[in-house]
N, C-alpha and C positions, 0 to 999 in steps of 0.2 A: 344699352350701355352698362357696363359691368360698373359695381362700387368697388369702395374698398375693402370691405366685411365679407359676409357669412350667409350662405343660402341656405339654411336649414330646410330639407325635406320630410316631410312626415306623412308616410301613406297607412291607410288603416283600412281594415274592413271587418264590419264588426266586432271593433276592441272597445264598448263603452264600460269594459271593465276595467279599464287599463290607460285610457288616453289620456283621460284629466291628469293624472301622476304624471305623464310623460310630459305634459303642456307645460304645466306646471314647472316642471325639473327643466324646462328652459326660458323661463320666465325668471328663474331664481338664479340664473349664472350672473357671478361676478362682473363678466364681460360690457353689464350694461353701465357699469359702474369703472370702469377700466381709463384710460388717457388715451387709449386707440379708436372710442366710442362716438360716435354721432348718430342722430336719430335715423340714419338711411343706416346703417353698420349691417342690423342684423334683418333677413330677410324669412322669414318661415312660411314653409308655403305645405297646405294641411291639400293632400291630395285624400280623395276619399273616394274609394274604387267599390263604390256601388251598398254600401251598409244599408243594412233593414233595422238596427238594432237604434241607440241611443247616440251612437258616437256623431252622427251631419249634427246633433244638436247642442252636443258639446263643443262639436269643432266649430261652428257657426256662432255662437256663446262668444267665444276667445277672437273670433274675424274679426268681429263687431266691436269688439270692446280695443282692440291694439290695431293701432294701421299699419304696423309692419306685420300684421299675421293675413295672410289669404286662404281662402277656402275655396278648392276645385273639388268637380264633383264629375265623374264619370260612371259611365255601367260598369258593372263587374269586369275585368278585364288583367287582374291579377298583380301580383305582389311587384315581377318586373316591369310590367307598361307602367305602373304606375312611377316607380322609379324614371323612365325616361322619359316621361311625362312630366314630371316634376323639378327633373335638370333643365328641359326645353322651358319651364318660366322662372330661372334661376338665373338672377345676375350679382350676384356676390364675385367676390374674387377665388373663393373658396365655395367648397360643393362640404355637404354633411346628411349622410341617408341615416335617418336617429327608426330604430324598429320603435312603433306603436307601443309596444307593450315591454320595454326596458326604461332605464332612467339613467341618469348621468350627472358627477360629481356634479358641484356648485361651481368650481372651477375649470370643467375642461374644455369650454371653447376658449378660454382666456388662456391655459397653459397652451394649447392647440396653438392657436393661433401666433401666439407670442414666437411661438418654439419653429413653427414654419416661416414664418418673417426672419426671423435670426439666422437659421441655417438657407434659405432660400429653396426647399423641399419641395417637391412636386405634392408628398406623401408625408400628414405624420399619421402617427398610432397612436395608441394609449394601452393597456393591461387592462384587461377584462376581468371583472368577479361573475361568478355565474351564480344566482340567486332566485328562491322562490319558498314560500312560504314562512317568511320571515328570517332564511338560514343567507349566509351571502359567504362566498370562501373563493379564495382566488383560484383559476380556472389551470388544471393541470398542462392543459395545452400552453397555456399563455405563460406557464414557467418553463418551456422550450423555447417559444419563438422569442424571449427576452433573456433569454441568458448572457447576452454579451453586454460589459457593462459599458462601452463603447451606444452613444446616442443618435449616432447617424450614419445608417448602413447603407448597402445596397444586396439585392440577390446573390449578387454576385459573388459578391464576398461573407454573405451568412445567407447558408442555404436555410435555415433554422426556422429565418421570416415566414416561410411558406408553411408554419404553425398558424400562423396571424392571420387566416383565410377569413375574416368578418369584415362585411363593409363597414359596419353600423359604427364602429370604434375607431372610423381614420375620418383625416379632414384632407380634402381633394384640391390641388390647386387647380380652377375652374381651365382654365387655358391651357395645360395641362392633359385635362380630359376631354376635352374639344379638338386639340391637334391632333391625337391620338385613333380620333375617331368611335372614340367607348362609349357602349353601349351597353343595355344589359339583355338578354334572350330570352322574349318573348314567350316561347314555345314550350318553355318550365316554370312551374307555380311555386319554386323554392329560391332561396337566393340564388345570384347567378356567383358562387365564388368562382369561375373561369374569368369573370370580369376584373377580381379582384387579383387574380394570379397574374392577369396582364399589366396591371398599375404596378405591382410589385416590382417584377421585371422592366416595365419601360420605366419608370422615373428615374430620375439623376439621383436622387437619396430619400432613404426613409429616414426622418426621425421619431424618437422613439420617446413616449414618457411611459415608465417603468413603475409606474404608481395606480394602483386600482382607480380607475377614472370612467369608465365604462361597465353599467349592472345590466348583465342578461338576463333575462327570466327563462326559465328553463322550463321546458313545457310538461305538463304533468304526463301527460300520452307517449307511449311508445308509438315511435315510425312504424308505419303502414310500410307495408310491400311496395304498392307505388312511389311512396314517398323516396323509397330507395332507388327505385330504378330511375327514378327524376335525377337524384343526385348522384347514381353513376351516369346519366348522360353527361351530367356537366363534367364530372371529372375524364371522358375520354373526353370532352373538347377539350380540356386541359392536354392530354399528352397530345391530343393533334397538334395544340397552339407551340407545345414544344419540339415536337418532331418537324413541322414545316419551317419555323422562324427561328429556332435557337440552336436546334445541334449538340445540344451538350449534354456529352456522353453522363456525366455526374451529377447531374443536374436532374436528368432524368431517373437516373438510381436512385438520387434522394427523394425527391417526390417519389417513387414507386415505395420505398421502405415506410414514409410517413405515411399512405396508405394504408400501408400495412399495419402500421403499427398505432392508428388513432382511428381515420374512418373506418374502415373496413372490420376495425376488430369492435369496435363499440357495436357496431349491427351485429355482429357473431355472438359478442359478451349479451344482449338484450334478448337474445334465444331464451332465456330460461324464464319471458314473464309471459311468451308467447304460446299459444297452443303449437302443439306437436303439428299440425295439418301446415300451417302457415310458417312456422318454423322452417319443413322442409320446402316449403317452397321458395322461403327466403334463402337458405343456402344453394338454393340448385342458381339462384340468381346472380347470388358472390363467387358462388366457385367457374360460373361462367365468366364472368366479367377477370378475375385473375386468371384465369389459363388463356384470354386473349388479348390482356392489355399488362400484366406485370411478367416480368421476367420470373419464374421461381428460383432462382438462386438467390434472390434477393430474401428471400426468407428464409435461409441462413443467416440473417442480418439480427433477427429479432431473440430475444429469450426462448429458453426451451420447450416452458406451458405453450407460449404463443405460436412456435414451432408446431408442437403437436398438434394445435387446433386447427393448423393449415394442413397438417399434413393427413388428419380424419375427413376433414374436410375435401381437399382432394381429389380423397380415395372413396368417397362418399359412403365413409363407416360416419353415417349421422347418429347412431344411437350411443356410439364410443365417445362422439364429442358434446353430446350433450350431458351424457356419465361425468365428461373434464370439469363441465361447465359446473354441472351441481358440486362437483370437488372442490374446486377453484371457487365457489362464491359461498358456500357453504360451508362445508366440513373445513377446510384451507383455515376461511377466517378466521372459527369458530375455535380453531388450535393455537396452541400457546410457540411460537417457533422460537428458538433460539440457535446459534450455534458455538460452537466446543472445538478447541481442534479445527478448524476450518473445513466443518461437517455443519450438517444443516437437524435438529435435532426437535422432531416432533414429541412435545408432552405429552400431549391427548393422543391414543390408539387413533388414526383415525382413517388406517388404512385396511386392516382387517375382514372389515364387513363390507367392504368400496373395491368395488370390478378396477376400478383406476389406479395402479401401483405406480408409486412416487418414482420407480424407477424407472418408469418409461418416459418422464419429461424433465425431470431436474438430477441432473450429476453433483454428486455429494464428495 
């Protein structure tokens, strides 16, 4: 039987670097302290898919000491069963998938909560900082998907949400996610955001709080090559999910341009910490995945550096797009720009001695 509160899930596999702070940072919410509060409210449930390190013994620490905290323990079996493993002993009203190794305001299952009772939301959000090594700065992306000062959207109406691709940062009305049938996909060891793309579009409204309320840790590692081809499976279930049940012709434009212009290009932009060997193999991967599942006219949509890098790309001139890249994160910065005249006006020479002329991607 469901309460009226909060299922907090928290799955980990070898984070005992990182779990106590997370435990912790929901120990310390407001919420316990709130008028909506009674001792069944909040329910956290510590899945642990199989660690060798420290973390069964911290998580087991925190079981022991709180009766609303449970500790499950499975084989190794990955980031999503443990997810759906986790909802299956969840009876909250409310669903919340918190990552192991991020933290969250002192307030946001209270704003959360508050703000989903009030508007009646299948789905609220929150603004993401992204954070690691003691630096925390609000997340580029997440000043797209929040641009509307308007607090309770739908897809429908702000294509924009489909920035807000993180489960970790919303709170799920459980009933909600059960009618629905959601799940998350087993058969990928990275999040399933095609799960999240489906709450987006099926809920009656998203609300929104517009206030850094959710801290990512940012991982120090650059993605693996697998790790990309994981998360281009999810995103063609993504345009399948759209091409079978939605039909919309704009809809799909805009997801293909936000590809373009967030995922797809951050893997292109991360070229330049990679070896040349694995580089190319990583582009022969992207340019496959865009000439079967993006329209290219749609990359007329984006700036003209960005343009270019699809268009070397391609054409598979990889050594001209790596030339853009070292220009673009290098030399670019490292120049003083201004502009004059509605001319764009480099201080520093800094095209002279560079194969890459300014005038092959930016019109002046």
């Amino acid at each position: 039987m469901m309460n009226s509160g909060i299922s907090i899930i928290i799955p980990f596999y070898n984070s005992d670097e990182y779990l106590e702070k997370c435990i912790i940072s929901v120990l310390n919410q407001t919420i316990f302290n709130s008028d909506c509060y009674d001792e069944n409210f909040i329910q956290v449930i510590l899945i642990d898919d199989g660690s060798t390190d420290n973390s069964s013994k911290i998580a087991k620490k925190y079981a022991e000491k709180y009766n609303f905290i449970e500790y499950h323990y499975q084989n190794h079996q990955g980031l999503n069963n443990s997810y759906n493993n986790g909802a299956a002993f969840a009876n909250g009203k409310y669903l919340s998938f918190l990552n192991a190794n991020d933290n969250i305001s002192r307030d946001f299952y209270e704003d959360m909560y508050k703000l989903a009772e009030r508007n009646c939301s299948d789905l609220t959000t929150s603004f993401v900082c992204d954070f690691n090594y003691g630096k925390c700065e609000n997340s580029n992306i997440y000043k797209t998907a929040f641009l509307h000062e308007e607090h309770v959207l739908t897809i429908k109406k702000s294509f924009d949400l489909l920035y807000d691709n993180l489960l970790n940062n919303k709170l799920i009305r459980h009933s909600f996610f059960k009618e629905n049938n959601l799940n998350f996909c087993e058969k990928n060891e990275h999040q399933d955001f095609s799960t999240v793309f489906k709450m987006q579009y099926l809920a009656n409204s998203i609300s929104m709080i517009n206030q850094p309320s959710y801290f990512l840790r940012i991982p120090d590692k650059i993605e693996s090559n697998e790790d990309i081809k994981d998360k281009l499976s999810i995103m063609r279930a993504i345009d399948e999910f759209i091409k079978e049940n939605i039909n919309d012709s704009e809809l799909q434009q805009f997801n293909e341009i936000k590809w373009l212009k967030a995922d797809l290009m951050k893997y292109i932009d991360d070229l330049i910490f990679l070896p040349k060997k694995d580089s190319k193999l990583r582009l022969d991967i992207i340019k496959d995945f865009i000439e079967n599942y993006i329209d290219l006219n749609n990359i007329g949509n984006l700036n003209e550096i960005d343009q270019q890098k699809y268009n070397y790309l391609l054409n598979s001139e990889y050594e001209k797009l790596f030339d853009l890249l070292r220009f673009v994160n290098f030399d670019l910065e490292s120049s003083n720009l201004n502009t004059e005249n509605s001319s764009t006006v480099v201080e520093n020479d800094v095209f002279t001695n560079h194969s890459v002329k300014i005038d092959q991607f930016i019109k002046v």
